[in-house]
PyMOL Python script that loads the backbone (N, CA, C, O; Angstrom):
from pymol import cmd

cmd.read_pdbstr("""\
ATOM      1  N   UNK A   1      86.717  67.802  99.731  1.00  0.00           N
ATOM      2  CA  UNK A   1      87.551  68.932  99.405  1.00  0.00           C
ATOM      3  C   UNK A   1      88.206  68.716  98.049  1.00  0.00           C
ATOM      4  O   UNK A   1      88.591  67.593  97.723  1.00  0.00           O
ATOM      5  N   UNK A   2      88.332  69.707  97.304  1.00  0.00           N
ATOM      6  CA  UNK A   2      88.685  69.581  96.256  1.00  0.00           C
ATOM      7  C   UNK A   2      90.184  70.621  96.214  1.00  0.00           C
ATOM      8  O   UNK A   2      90.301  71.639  96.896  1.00  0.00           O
ATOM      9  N   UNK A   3      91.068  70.179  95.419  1.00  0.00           N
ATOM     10  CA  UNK A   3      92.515  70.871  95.067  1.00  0.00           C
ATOM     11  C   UNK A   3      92.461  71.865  94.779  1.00  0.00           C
ATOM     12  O   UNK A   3      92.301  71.885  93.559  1.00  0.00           O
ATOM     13  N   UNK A   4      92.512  73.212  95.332  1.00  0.00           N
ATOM     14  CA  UNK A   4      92.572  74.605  94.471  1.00  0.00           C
ATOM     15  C   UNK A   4      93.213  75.514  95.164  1.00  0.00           C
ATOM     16  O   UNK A   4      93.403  75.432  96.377  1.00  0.00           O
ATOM     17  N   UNK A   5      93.593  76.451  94.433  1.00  0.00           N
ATOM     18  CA  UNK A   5      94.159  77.367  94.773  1.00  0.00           C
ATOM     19  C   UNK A   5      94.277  77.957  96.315  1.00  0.00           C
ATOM     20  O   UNK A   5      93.178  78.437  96.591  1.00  0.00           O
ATOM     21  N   UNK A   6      94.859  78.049  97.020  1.00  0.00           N
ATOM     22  CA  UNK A   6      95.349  78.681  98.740  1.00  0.00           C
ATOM     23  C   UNK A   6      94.807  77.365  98.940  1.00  0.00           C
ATOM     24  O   UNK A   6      94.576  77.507 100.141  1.00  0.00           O
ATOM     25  N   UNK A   7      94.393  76.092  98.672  1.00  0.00           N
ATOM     26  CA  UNK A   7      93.966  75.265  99.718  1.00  0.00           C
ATOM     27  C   UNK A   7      94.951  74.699 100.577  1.00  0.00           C
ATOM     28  O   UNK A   7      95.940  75.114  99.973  1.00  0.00           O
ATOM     29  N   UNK A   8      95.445  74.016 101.604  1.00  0.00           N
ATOM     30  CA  UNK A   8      96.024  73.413 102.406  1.00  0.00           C
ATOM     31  C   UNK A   8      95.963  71.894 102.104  1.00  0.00           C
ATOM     32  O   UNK A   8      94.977  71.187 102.313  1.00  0.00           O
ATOM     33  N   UNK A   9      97.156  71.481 101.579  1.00  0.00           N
ATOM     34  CA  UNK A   9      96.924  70.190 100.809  1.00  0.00           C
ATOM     35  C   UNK A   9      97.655  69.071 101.644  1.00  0.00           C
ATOM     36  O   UNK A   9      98.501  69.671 102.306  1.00  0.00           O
ATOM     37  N   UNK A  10      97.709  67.985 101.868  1.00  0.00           N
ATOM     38  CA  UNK A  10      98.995  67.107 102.651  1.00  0.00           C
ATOM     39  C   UNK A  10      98.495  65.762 101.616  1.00  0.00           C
ATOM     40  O   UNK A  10      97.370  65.316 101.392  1.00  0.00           O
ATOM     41  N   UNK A  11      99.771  65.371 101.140  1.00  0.00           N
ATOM     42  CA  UNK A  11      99.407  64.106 100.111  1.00  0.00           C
ATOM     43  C   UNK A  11     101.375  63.079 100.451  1.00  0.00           C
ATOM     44  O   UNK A  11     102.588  63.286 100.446  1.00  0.00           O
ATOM     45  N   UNK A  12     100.530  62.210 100.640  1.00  0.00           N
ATOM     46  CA  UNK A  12     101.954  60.925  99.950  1.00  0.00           C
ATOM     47  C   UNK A  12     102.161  60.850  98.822  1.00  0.00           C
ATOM     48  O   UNK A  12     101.242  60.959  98.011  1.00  0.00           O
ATOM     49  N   UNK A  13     103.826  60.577  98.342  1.00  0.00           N
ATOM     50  CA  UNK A  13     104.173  60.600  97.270  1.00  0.00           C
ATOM     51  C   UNK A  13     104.925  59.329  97.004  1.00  0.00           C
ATOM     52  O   UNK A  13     104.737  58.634  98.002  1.00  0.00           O
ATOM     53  N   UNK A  14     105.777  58.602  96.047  1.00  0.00           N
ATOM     54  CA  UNK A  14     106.741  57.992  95.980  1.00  0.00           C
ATOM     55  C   UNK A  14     107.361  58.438  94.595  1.00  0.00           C
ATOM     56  O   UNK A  14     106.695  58.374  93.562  1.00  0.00           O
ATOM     57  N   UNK A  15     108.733  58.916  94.622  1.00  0.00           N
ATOM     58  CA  UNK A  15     109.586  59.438  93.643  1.00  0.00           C
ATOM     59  C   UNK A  15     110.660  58.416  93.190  1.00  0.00           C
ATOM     60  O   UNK A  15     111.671  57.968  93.729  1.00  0.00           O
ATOM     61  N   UNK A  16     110.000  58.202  91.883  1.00  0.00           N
ATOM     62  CA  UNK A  16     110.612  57.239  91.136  1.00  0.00           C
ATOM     63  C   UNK A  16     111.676  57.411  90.268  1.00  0.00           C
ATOM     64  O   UNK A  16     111.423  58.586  90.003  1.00  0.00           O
ATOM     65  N   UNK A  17     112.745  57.152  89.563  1.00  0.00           N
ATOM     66  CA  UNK A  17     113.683  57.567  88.521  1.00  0.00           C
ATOM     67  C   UNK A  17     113.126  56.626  87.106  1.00  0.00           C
ATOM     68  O   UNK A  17     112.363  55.662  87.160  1.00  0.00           O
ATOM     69  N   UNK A  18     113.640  57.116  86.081  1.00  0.00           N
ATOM     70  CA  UNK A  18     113.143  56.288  84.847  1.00  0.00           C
ATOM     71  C   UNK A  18     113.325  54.355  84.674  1.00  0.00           C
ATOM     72  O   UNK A  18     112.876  53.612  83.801  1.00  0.00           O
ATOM     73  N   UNK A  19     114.141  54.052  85.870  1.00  0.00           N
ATOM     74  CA  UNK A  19     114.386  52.747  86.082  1.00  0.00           C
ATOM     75  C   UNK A  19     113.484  52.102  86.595  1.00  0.00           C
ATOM     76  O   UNK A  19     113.613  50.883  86.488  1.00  0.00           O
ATOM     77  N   UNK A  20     112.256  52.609  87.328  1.00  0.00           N
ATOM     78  CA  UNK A  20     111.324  52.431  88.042  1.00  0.00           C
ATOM     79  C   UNK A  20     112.166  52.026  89.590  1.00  0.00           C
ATOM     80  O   UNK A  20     111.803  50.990  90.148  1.00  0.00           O
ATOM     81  N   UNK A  21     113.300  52.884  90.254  1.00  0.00           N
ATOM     82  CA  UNK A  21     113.766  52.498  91.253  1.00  0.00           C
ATOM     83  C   UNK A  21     112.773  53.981  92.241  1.00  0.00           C
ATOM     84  O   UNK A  21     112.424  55.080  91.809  1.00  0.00           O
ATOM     85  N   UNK A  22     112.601  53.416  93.520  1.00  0.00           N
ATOM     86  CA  UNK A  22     112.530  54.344  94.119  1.00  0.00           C
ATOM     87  C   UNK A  22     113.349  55.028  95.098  1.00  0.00           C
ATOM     88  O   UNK A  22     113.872  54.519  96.090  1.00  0.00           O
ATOM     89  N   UNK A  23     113.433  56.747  94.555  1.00  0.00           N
ATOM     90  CA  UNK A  23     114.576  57.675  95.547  1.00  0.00           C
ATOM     91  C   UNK A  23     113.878  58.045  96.669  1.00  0.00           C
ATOM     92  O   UNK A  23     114.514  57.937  97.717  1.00  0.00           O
ATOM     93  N   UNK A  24     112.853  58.413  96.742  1.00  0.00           N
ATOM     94  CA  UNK A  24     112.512  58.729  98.031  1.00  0.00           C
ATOM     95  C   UNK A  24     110.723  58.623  97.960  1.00  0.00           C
ATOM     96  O   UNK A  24     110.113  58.688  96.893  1.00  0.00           O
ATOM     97  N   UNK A  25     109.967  58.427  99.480  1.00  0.00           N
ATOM     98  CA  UNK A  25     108.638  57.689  99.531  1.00  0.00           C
ATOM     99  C   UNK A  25     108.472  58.722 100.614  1.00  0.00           C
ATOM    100  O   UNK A  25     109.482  59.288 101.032  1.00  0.00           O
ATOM    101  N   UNK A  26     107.340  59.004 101.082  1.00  0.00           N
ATOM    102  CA  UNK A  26     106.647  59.454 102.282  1.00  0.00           C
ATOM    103  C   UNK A  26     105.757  58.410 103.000  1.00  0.00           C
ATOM    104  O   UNK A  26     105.186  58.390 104.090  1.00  0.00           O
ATOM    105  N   UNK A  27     105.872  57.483 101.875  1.00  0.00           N
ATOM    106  CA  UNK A  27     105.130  56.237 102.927  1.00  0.00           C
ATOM    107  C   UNK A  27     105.768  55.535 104.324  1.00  0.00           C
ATOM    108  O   UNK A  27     106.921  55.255 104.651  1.00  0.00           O
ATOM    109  N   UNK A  28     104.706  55.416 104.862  1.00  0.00           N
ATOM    110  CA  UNK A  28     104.810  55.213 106.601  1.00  0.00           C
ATOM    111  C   UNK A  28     105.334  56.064 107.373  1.00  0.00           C
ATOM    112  O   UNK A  28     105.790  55.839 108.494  1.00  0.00           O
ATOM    113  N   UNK A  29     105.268  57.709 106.458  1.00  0.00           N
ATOM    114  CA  UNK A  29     105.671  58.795 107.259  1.00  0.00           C
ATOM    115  C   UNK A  29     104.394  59.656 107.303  1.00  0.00           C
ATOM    116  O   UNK A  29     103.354  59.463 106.675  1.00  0.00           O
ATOM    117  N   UNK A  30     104.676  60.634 108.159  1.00  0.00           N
ATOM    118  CA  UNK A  30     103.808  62.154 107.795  1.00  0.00           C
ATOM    119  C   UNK A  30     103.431  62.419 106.261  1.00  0.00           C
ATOM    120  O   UNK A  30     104.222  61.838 105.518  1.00  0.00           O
ATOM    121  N   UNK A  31     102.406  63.161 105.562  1.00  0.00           N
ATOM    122  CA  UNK A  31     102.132  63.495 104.649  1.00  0.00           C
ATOM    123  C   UNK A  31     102.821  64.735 104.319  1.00  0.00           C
ATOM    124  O   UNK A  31     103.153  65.463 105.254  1.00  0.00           O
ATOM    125  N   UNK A  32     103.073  65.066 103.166  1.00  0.00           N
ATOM    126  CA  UNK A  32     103.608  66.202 102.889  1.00  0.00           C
ATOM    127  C   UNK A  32     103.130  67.367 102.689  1.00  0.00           C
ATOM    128  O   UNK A  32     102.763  67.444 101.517  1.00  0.00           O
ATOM    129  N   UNK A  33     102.901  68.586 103.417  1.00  0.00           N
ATOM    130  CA  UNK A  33     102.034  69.206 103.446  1.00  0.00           C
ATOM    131  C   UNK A  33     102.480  70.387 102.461  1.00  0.00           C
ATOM    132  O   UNK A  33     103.670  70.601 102.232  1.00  0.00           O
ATOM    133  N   UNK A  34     101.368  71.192 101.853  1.00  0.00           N
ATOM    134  CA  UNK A  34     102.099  72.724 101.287  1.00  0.00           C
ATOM    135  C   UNK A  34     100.641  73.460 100.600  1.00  0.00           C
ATOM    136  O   UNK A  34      99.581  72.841 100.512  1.00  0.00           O
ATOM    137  N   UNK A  35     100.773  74.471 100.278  1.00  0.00           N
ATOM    138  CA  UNK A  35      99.205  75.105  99.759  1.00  0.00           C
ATOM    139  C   UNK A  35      99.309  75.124  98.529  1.00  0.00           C
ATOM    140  O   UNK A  35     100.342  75.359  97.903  1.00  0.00           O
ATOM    141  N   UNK A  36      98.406  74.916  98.156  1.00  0.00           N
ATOM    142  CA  UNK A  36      98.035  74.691  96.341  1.00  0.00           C
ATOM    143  C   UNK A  36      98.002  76.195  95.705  1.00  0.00           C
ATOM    144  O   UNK A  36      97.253  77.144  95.934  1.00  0.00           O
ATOM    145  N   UNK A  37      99.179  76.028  94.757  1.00  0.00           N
ATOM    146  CA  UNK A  37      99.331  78.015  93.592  1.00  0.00           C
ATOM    147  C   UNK A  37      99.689  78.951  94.686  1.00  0.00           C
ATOM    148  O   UNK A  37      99.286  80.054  95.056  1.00  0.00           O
ATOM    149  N   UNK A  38     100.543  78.152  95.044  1.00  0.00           N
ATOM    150  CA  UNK A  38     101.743  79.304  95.631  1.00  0.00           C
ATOM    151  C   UNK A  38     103.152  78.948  95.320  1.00  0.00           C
ATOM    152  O   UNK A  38     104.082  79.649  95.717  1.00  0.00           O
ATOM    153  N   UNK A  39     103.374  77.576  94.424  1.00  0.00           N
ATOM    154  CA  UNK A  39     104.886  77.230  94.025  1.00  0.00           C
ATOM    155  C   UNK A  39     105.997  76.590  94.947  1.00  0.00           C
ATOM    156  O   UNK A  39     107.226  76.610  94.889  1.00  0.00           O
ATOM    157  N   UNK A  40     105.093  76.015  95.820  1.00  0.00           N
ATOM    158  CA  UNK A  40     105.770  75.554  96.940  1.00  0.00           C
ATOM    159  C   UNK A  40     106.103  74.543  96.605  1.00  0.00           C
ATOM    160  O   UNK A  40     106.964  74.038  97.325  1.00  0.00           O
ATOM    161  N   UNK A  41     105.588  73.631  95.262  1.00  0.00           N
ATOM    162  CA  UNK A  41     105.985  72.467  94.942  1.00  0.00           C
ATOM    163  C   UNK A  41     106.455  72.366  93.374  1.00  0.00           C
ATOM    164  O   UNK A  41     106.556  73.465  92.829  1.00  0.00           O
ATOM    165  N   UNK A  42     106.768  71.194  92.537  1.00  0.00           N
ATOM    166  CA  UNK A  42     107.432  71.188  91.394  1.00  0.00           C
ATOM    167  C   UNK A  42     105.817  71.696  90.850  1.00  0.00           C
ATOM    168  O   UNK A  42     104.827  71.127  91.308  1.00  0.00           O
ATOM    169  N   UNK A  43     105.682  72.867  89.787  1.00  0.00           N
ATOM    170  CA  UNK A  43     104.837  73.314  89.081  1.00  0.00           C
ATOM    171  C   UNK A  43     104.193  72.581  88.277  1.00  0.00           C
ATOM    172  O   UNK A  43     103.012  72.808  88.014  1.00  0.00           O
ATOM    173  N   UNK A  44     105.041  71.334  87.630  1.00  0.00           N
ATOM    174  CA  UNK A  44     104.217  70.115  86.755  1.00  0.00           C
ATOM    175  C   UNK A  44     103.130  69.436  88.067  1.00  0.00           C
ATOM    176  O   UNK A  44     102.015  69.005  87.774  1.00  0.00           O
ATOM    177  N   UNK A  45     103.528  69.429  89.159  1.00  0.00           N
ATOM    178  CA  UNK A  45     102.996  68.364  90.045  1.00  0.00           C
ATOM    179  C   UNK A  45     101.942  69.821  90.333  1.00  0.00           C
ATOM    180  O   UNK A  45     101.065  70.044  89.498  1.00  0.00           O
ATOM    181  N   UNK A  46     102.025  70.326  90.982  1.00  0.00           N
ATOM    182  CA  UNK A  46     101.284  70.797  91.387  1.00  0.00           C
ATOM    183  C   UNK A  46      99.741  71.652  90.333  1.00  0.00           C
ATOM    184  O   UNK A  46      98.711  72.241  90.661  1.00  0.00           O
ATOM    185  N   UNK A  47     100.304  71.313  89.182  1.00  0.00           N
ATOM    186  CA  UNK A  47      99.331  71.586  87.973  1.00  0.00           C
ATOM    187  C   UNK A  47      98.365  70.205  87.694  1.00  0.00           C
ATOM    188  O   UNK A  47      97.209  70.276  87.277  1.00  0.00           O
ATOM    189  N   UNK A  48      99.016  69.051  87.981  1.00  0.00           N
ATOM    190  CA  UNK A  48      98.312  67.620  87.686  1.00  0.00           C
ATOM    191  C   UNK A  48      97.730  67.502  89.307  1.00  0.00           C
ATOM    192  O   UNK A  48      97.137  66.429  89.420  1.00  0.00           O
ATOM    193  N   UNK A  49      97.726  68.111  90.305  1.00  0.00           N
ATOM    194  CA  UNK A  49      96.919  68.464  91.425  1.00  0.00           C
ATOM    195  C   UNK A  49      95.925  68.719  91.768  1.00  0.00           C
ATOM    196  O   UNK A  49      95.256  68.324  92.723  1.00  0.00           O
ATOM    197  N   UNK A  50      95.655  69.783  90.589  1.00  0.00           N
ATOM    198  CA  UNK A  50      95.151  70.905  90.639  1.00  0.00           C
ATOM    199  C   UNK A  50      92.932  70.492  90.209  1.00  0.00           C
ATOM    200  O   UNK A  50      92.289  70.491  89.159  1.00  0.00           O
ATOM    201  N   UNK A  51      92.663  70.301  91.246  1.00  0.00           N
ATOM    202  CA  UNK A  51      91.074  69.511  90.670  1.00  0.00           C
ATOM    203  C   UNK A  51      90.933  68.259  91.431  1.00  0.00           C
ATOM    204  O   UNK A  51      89.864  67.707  91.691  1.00  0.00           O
ATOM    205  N   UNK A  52      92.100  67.867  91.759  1.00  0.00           N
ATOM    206  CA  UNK A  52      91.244  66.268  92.585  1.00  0.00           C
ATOM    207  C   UNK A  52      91.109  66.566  93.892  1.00  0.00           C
ATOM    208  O   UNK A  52      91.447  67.612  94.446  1.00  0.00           O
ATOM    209  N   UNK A  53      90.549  65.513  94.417  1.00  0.00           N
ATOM    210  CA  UNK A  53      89.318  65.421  95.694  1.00  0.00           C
ATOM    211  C   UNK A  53      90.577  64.065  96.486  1.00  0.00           C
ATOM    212  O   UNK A  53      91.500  63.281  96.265  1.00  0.00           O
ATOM    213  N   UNK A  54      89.554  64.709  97.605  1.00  0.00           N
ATOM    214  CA  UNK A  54      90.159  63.843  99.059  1.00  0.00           C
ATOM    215  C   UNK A  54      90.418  62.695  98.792  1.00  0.00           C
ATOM    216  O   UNK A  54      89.831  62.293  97.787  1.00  0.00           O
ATOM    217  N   UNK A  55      91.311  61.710  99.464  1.00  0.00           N
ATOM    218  CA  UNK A  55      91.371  60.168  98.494  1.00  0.00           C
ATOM    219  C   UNK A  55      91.736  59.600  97.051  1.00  0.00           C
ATOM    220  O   UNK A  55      91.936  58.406  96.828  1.00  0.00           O
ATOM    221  N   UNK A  56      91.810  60.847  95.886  1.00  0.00           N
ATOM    222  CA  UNK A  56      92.079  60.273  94.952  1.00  0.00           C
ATOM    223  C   UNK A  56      93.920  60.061  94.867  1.00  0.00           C
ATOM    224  O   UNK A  56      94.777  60.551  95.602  1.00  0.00           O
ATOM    225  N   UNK A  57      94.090  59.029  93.525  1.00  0.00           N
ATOM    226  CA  UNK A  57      95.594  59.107  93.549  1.00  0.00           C
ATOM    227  C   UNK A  57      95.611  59.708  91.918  1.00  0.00           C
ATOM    228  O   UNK A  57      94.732  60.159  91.185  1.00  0.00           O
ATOM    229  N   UNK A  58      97.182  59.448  91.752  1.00  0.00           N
ATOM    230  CA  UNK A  58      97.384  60.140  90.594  1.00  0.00           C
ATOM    231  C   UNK A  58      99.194  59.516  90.079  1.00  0.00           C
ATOM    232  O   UNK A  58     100.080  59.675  90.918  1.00  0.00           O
ATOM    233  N   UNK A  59      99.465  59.023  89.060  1.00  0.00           N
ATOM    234  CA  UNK A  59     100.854  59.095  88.621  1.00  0.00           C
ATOM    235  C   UNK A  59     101.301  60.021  87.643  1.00  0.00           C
ATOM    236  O   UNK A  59     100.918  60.003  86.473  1.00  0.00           O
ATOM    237  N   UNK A  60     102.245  60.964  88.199  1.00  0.00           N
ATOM    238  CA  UNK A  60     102.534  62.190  87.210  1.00  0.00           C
ATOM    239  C   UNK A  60     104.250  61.817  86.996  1.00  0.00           C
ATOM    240  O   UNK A  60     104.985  61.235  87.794  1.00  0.00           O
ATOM    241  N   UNK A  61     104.585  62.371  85.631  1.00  0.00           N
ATOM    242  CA  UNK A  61     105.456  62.223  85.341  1.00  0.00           C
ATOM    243  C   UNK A  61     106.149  63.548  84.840  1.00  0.00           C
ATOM    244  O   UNK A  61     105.596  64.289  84.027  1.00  0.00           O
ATOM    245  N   UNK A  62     107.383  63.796  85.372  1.00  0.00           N
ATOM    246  CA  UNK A  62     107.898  65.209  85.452  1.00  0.00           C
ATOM    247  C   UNK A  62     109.245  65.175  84.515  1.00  0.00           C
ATOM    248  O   UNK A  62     109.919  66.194  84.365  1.00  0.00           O
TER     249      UNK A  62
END
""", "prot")
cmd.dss("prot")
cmd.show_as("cartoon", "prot")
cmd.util.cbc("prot")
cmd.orient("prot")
């Protein structure tokens, strides 16, 4: 499956601050679910989303 538009997406994250501390993780939780180009998520993230496949990772910076 690939990232696109109305798809149904669920991905782990870890949200870092410029200190490299981490504020908040989804690891060892549920995935975070939401549909791709509907704005359900921060628009930078969900633009660097936008094309990858099942399994890949990604570090975006907002």
């Amino acid at each position: 499956m690939t990232v696109k538009k109305d798809a149904v997406v669920e991905m782990h994250y870890t949200l870092k601050n410029d200190a490299d501390d981490v504020i908040d993780s989804s690891q060892g939780k549920e995935p975070m679910p939401f549909i791709q180009g509907h704005g359900n998520i921060i628009p930078g993230l969900e633009k660097a989303l936008e094309g990858m496949k099942v399994g890949e990772s990604c570090d975006v910076s907002i």
